[in-house]
Legacy VTK file of the C-alpha trace (Angstrom):
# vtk DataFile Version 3.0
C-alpha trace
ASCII
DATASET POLYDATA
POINTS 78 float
0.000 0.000 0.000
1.622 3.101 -1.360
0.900 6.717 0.932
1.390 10.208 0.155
2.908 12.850 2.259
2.611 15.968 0.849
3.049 20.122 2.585
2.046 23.303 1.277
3.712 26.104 2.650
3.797 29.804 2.320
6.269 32.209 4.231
9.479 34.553 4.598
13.435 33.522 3.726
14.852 33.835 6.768
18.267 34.117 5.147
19.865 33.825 1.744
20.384 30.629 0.350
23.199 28.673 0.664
24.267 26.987 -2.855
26.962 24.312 -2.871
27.464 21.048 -5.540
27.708 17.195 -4.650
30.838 15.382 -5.694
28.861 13.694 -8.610
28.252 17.561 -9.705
24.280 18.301 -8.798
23.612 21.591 -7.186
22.119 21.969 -3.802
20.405 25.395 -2.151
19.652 24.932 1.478
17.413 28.344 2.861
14.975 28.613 6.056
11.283 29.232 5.690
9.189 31.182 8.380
5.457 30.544 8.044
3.244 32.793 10.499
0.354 32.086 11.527
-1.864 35.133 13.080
-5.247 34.746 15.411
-7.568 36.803 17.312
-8.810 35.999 21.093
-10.887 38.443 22.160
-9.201 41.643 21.395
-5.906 40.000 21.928
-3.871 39.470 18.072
-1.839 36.428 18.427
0.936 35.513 16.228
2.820 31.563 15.883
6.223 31.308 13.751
7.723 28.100 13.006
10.732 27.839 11.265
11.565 25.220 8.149
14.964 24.517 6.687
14.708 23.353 3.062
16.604 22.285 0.518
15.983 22.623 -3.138
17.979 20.552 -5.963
19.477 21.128 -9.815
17.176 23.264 -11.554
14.943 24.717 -8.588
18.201 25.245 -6.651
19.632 27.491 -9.433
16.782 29.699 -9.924
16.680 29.871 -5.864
19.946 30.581 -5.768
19.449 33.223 -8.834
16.449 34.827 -7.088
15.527 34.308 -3.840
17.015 36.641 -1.245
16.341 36.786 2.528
12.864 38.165 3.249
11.537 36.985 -0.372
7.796 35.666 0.356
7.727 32.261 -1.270
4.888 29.601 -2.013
6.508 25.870 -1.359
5.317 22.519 -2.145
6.767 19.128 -1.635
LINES 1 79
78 0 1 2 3 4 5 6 7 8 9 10 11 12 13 14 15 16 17 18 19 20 21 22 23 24 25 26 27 28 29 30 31 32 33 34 35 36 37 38 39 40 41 42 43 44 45 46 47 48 49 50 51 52 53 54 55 56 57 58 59 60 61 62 63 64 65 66 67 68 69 70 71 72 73 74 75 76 77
């Protein structure tokens, strides 16, 4: 029986991406993700960060690495 794990996030860089290459040549961009989450209690705002690190591969890593810059907002799936 096969399953599926699957996220959806959207948030902040926290920092630029870090690019480096494997031995066998493939590219690798490893950047943190905060993804907020705001609420109301009464009058009371209430706002929930948790922090990601991610790592993208070959062609997503170069156009991270190309465009993304701390703060960018971003829309990940994986």
């Amino acid at each position: 029986m096969a399953t599926l794990n699957r996220i959806q996030l959207i948030g902040n860089v926290g920092k630029d991406p870090e690019s480096s290459y494997t031995p066998s040549g493939k590219m690798v961009a490893k950047f943190t993700l905060a993804v907020s989450n705001t609420w109301k209690t009464g009058d009371e705002k209430k706002t929930e960060t948790e922090w990601f690190n991610l790592e993208a591969w070959d062609g997503i890593a170069k156009t991270i690495s190309q465009y993304v810059k701390k703060g960018s907002k971003l829309y990940v799936e994986g």
